[in-house]
C-alpha positions in Angstrom: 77.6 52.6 86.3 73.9 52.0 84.6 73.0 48.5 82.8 71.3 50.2 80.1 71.6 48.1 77.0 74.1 49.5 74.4 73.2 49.9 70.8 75.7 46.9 69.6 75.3 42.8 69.5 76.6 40.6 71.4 80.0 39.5 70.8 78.9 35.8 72.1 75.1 35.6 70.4 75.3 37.7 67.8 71.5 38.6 68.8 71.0 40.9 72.1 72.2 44.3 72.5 75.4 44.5 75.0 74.6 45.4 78.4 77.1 47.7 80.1 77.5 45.0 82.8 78.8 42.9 80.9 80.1 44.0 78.3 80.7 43.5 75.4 78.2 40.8 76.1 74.6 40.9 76.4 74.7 38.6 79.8 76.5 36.6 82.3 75.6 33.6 80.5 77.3 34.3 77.0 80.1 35.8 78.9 79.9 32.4 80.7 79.6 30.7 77.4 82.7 32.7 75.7 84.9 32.0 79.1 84.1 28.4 78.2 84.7 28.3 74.3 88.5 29.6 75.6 89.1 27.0 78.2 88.0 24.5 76.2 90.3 25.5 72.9 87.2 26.2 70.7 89.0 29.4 69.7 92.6 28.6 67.9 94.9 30.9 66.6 95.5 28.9 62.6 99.5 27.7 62.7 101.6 28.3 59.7 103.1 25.7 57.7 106.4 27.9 56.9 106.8 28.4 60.7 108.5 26.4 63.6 108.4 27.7 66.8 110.4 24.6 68.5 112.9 24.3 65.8 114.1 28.0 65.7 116.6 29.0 68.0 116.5 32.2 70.7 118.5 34.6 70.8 119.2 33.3 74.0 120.2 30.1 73.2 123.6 29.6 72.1 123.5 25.7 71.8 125.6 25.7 74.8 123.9 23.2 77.7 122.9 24.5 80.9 125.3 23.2 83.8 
């Protein structure tokens, strides 16, 4: 596998052309950089109002308790 640069931007920087290496990033550093942004919850998924993942009930669950 080469490193030659592809003709896209970096998904990180928005400035460098991708290098096969590390793509779809232009370097180790913004794939670095990216890796970072997900640990540290930069990138959320937006909740919905209407929606309530704790309050609606499984399939699963029958309201039975587990013993």
């Amino acid at each position: 596998m080469s490193s030659k640069a592809d003709s896209r931007i970096c998904a990180y920087c928005r400035q460098a052309p991708v290098v096969v290496a590390f793509r779809p990033f232009c370097s180790a550093g913004c794939q670095a950089r990216d890796l970072n942004a997900w640990l540290s919850d930069r990138y959320v998924m937006p909740a919905s109002s209407e929606e309530d993942e704790l309050s609606a009930m499984s399939a699963l669950d029958n309201g039975d308790e587990a013993g």
